[in-house]
Each structure stands twice: as C-alpha cells, then as structure tokens.
C-alpha positions as CSV (number, residue, x, y, z in Angstrom):
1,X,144.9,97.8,125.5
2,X,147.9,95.8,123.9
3,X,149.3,95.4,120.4
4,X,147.0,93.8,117.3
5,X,147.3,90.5,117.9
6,X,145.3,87.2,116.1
7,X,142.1,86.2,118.5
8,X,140.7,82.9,117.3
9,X,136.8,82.3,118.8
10,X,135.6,78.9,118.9
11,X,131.5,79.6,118.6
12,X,129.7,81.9,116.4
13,X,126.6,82.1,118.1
14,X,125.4,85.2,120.3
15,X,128.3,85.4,122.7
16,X,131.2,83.9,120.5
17,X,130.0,86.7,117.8
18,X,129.4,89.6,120.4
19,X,133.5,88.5,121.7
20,X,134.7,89.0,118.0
21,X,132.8,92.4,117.7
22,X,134.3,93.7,120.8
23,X,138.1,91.7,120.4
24,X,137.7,94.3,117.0
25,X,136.8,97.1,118.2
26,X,139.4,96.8,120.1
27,X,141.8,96.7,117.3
28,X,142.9,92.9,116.8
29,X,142.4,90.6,114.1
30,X,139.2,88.1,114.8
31,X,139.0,84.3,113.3
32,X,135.9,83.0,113.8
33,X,134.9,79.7,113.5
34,X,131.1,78.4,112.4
35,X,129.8,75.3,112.7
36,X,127.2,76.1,110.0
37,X,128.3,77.5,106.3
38,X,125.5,79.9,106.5
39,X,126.2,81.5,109.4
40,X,130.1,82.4,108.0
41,X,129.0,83.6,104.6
42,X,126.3,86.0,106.6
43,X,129.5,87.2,108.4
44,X,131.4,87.6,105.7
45,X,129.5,88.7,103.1
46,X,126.6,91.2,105.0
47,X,128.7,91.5,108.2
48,X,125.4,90.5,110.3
49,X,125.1,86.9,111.7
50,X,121.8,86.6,110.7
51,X,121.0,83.7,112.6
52,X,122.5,84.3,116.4
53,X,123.1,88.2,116.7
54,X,122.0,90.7,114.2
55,X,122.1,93.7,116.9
56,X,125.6,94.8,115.5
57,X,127.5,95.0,112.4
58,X,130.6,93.3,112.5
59,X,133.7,94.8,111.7
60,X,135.9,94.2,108.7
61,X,138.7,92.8,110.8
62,X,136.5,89.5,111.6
63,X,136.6,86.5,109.3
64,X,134.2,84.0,110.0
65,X,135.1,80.3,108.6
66,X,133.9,76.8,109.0
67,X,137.7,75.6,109.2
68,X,138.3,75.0,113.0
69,X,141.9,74.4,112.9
70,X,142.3,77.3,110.3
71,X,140.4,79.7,113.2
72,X,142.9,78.3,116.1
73,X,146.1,78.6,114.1
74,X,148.7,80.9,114.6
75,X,146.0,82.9,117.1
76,X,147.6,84.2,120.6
77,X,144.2,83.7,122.2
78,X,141.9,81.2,121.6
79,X,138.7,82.1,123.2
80,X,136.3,79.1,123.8
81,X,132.4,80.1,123.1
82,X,130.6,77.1,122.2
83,X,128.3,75.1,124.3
84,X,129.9,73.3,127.0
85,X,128.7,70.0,126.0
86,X,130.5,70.2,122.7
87,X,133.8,71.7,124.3
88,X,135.0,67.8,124.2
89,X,134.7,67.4,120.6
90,X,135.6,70.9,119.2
91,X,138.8,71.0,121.8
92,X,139.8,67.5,120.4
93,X,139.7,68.7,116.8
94,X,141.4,72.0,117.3
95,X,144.7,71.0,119.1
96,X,146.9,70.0,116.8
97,X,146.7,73.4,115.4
98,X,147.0,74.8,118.8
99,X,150.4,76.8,119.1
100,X,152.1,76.1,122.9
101,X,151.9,79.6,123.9
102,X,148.5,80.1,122.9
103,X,145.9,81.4,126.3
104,X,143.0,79.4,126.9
105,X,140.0,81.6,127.1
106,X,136.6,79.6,128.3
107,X,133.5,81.7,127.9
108,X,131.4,78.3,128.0
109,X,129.2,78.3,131.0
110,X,128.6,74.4,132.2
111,X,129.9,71.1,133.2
112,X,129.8,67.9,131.5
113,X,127.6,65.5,132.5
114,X,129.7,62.4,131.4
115,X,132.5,63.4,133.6
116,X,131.8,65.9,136.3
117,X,134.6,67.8,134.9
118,X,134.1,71.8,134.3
119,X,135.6,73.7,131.8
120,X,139.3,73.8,132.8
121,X,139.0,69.8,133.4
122,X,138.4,69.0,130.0
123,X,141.6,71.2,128.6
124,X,143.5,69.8,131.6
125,X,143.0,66.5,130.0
126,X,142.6,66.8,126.3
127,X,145.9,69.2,126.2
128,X,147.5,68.2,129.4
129,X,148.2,69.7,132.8
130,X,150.4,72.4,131.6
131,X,147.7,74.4,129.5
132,X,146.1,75.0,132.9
133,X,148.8,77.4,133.2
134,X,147.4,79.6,129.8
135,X,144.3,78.7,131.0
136,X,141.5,81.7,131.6
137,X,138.1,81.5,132.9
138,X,135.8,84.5,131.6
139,X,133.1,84.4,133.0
140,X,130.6,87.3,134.9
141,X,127.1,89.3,134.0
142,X,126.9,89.8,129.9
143,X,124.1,89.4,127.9
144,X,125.5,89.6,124.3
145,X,123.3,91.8,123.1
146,X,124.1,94.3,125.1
147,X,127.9,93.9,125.0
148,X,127.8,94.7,121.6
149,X,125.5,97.7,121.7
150,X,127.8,99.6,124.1
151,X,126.2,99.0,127.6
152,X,128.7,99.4,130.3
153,X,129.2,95.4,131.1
154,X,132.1,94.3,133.8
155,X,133.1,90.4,134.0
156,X,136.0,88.1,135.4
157,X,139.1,86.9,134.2
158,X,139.8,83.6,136.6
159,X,143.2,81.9,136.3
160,X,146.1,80.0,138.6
161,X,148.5,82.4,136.8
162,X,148.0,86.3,137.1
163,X,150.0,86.9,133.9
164,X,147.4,84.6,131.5
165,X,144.3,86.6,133.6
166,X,146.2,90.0,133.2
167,X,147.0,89.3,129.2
168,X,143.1,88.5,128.7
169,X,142.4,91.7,130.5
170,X,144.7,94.0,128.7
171,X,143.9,92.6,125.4
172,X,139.9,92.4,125.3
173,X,139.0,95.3,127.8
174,X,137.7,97.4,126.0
175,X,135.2,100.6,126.1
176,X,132.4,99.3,127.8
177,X,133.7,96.0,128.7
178,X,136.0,96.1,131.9
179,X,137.4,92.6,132.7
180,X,138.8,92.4,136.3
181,X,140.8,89.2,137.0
182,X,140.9,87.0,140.1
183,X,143.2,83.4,140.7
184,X,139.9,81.3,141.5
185,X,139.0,79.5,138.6
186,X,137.0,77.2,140.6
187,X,134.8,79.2,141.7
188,X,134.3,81.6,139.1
189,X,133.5,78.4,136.7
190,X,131.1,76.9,139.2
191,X,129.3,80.6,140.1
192,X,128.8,81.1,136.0
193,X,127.6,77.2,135.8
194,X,125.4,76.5,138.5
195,X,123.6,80.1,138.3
196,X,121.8,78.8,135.0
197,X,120.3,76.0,137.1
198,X,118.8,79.0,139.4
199,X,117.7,80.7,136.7
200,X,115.9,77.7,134.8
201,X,113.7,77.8,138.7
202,X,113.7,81.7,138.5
203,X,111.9,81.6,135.1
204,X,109.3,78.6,136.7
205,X,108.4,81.2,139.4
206,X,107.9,84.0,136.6
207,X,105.9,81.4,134.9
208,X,104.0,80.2,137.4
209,X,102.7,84.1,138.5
210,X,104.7,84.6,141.6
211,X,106.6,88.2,141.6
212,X,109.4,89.2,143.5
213,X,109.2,88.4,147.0
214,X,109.4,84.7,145.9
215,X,112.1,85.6,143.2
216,X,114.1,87.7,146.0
217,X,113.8,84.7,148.3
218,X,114.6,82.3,144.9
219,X,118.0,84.1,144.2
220,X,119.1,84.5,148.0
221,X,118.7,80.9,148.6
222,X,120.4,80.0,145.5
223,X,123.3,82.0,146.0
224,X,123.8,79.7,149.2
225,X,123.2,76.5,147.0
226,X,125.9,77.7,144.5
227,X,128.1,78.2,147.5
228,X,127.9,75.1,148.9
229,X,129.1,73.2,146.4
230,X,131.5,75.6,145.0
231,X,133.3,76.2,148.8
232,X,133.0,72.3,148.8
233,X,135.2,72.1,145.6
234,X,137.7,74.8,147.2
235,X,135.9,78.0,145.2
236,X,136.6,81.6,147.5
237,X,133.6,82.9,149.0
238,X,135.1,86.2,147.6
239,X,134.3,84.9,143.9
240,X,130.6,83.8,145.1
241,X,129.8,87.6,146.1
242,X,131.5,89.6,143.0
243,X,130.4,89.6,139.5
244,X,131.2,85.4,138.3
245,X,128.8,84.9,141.3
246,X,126.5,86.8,142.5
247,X,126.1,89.0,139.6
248,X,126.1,86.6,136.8
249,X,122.9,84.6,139.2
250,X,121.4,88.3,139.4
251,X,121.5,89.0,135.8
252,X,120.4,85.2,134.9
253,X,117.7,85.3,136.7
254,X,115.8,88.7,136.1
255,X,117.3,89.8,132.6
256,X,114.7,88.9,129.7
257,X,117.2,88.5,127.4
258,X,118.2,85.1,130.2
259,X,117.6,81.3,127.7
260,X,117.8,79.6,130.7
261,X,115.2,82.1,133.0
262,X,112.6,82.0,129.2
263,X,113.1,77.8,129.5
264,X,112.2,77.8,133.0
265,X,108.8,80.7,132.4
266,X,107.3,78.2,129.5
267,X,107.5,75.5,131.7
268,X,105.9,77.0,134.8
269,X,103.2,78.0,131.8
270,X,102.9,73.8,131.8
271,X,105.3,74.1,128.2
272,X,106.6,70.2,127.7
273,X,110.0,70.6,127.8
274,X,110.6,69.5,124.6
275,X,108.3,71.9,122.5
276,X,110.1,74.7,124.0
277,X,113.7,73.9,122.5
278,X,112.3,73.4,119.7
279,X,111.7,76.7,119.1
280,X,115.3,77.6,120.5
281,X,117.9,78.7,118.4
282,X,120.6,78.2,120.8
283,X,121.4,76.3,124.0
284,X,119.8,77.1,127.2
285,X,123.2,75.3,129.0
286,X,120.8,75.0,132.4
287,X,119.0,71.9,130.6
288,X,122.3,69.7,131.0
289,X,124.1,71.7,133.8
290,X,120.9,71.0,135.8
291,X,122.0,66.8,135.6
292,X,125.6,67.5,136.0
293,X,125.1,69.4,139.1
294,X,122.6,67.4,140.7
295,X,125.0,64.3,140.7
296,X,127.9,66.2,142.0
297,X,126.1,67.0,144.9
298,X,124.8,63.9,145.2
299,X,128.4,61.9,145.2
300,X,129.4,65.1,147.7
301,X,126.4,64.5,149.9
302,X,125.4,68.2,149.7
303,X,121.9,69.3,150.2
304,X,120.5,71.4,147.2
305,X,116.7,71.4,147.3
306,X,116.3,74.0,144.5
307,X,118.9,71.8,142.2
308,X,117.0,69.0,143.0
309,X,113.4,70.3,142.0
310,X,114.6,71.7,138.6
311,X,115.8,68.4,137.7
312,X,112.6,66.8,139.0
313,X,111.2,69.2,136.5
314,X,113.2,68.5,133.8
315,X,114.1,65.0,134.0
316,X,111.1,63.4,136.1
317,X,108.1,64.8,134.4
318,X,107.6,66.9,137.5
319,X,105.5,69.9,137.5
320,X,106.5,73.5,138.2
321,X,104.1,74.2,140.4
322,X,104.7,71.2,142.3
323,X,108.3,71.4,142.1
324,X,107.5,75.1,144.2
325,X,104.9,73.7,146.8
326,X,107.6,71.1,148.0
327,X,110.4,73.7,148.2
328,X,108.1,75.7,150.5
329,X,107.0,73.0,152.6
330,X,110.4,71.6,153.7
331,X,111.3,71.3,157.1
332,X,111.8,74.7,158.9
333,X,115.3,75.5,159.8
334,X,117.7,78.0,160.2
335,X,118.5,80.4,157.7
C-alpha cells in the first residue's frame, strides 16, 4: 500500500464502480465520474449504484459526479473504465484537466474499430507519445462482482515503464486483489480484447447444447487465435499464458457472470442480435471487438476461423449452429 492519494475513475458502471470500492478500501480518496445523473445521486446519496452494481456499499470516501474534468483534476491516477468505443470521446474531453504527472490506468477491454488502435493508441494520440510513459494496462480475470465481495482475484499491470506498473500495483493492491505487473502492454491489451470475441463463440456453444469437450476444444484453439495475432503485433508469449491471457479467456468464457459468453448463449438459442442488447444494461465489448479484430487479421493476412465465424454471426446474419458446423469441417491439419 502507499499514501492516500486522489484516484479519478472514468466509468461508473460494474467495473469502474467495483475499482472505486476497492481504490477505498484501500484508503485513498475516489472521484468518480457518471455519465448519467442518476447513477451519481444513487452513489452519493444511498451509497449503492443502483443501476450497474448493487453487490456492495460504497464507501464514504467515493464521490460520484457527472463533471468529467472535475473527476480527472488534481487525481494522481486516472483509471480509464468506460467502454472502449467511447475512450475517444471521454479522453478528448478530460485532458485539459489532466495534470502531466498523472498515470494512465486502462481497464477498457477492446479496440476501436475506426482505427485499429487499442487502448494505449488512442492516449498515444489524443495526449501524445510521452503519456505512453504514465501509461498502464490493467487488465486479467475479474468479474466485478466478485472483486468487490472479497473473492481472492489476481490481474496485470502492463506498462513500457516499471515504475508507472509498480505505482499502480502499490497503490490499488489490495486485500483480495493482487496486481502483478509485466512491460508487455501489447499483449496484455490484445489477450483482455480478443478473449471477449472467444467468449461471444463460447456462449454460442453453451447455447447451442454442446458441453465441455467442445468448450475445452473452443478455449484451446482460441488461445492460439489470440496468439497469433498478438505475437504478430510483438505481444510475449509469456503474457498469452499468465493471467491478461489465458486466464482472462478462461474466466470469459465459463464464468456466468461473462456479458460477452450470455450474448453469445441467446444467440446459439436463435436470439436476433438485436433483442438481446436490448435487454443489456451494459456493453458486451465482444460485439464491436469482434469487427475490429477480424479486419486486423485480415490486413495481417492471419488465419482466425473462430474470429471469422463470430462475425459471420454477428454481422452476416449467420447462424450459430452453422457458424459451428463450418468450424468443424475445415480442412484437417496439424494441431
């Protein structure tokens, strides 16, 4: 643990909220932003956000507020937990009240579609090279949920400089959450991005009936799909086999409390796509990563036949079951 300092969260939904309870607990002073007016009087006044996580009572040392450069101002970390596809907009909006020293902390799981560009990208350009240096990737296997109701949960702080990844572990470690830190941001942004992709095909199988030889044989082969492009982008196979990797897919893809495994189930159930997020309160980021991914393989020439089925699924009108037939009957090769 270090000394109090001023954590500003950009996100109040289940994983922006479940960060401020912990960055409390463990004894610093929490701004947190809300894009909805609701949602910050909930915090402030019941200390419950009533609409994204309402497994914990937040502490007293949290105040929620709709005022984004009010949230980033003045706070040591700034901790990133909104969906990626709005990291653009909110990132723009927050920087002039960004201090210079301030660490980077992305706990948005995805890549924008527009661009290519993962999470680091978009800060690279919006505030310049330099932030890349105060830049920190958390990332790993944590459902919110549980994070906040004291289950023993261990993720990844990814940066090019040890002292940023070291300050994020010091400061937000905590109890039951144990941060460990590694120098491949690459990789540990890819492994927490593409694994929602696997896990949007891991809820189709669920869906569909099939049980866990085909879910076994779902995650291995995924793992390798992740790889490829990641090792192609100059990830460490290291990061693929530790928590940002591996663990975040295994997690993703057999934890119930998974968005993007519960999108993929309802449509193996033959759910239209767009009746199911209705129903959604927050973003399954799978939907969106599944395009982004699919056209960075394709401009790398990579082969990813499970990428390329979910978004035949979600973009093409294809079915589930279909989308598993013609994974199975591909050509026979080596493993």
């Amino acid at each position: 643990m270090t000394d109090k300092q001023r954590i500003g969260i950009i996100g109040a939904g289940s994983w922006g909220t479940a960060l401020s309870v912990v960055s409390a607990r463990a004894g610093h002073d929490v701004s947190l932003w809300a894009r909805s007016q609701e949602v910050a009087e909930s915090i402030n006044k019941t200390r419950i956000n009533n609409r994204y996580l309402n497994a914990a009572t937040i502490p007293e040392s949290v105040t929620a507020t709709t005022d984004l450069r009010k949230a980033v101002s003045n706070a040591s970390i700034v901790i990133i937990a909104a969906p990626s596809h709005a990291v653009r907009e909110l990132l723009t909006s927050a920087s002039p009240s960004l201090s210079s020293s301030s660490l980077i902390v992305s706990g948005a799981k995805g890549i924008e579609i527009e661009s290519g560009r993962r999470i680091s990208g978009i800060v690279a350009e919006i505030i310049g090279q330099d932030a890349l240096k105060r830049f920190v990737c958390l990332s790993g296997p944590s459902f919110a949920e549980e994070v906040v109701n004291g289950h023993p949960t261990a993720v990844v702080a990814a940066s090019v400089n040890d002292q940023a990844a070291q300050a994020v572990q010091l400061t937000l470690s905590f109890e039951n959450l144990r941060i460990y830190t590694n120098s491949d941001v690459v990789g540990t942004e890819l492994g927490g991005a593409v694994k929602n992709v696997m896990a949007i095909a891991a809820g189709m199988i669920s869906g569909l009936g099939f049980g866990a030889n085909t879910l076994a044989a779902l995650i291995t082969r995924g793992l390798a799909e992740i790889a490829r492009l990641a090792l192609v982008r100059g990830a460490e196979i290291e990061t693929l086999m530790g928590l940002a990797g591996l663990g975040d897919l295994v997690l993703t893809c057999t934890g119930k409390l998974s968005r993007n495994r519960f999108v993929g189930e309802e449509l193996g159930k033959g759910k239209p796509l767009a009746e199911i997020t209705a129903n959604m309160r927050e973003v399954a980021e799978g939907i969106k990563t599944t395009l982004a991914v699919y056209q960075l393989a394709e401009r790398a020439g990579l082969e990813m036949p499970i990428t390329n089925e979910v978004k035949a699924v979600l973009y093409d009108g294809k079915s589930a079951r279909n989308a598993v037939a013609d994974l199975m009957s591909r050509p026979l090769k080596e493993e």
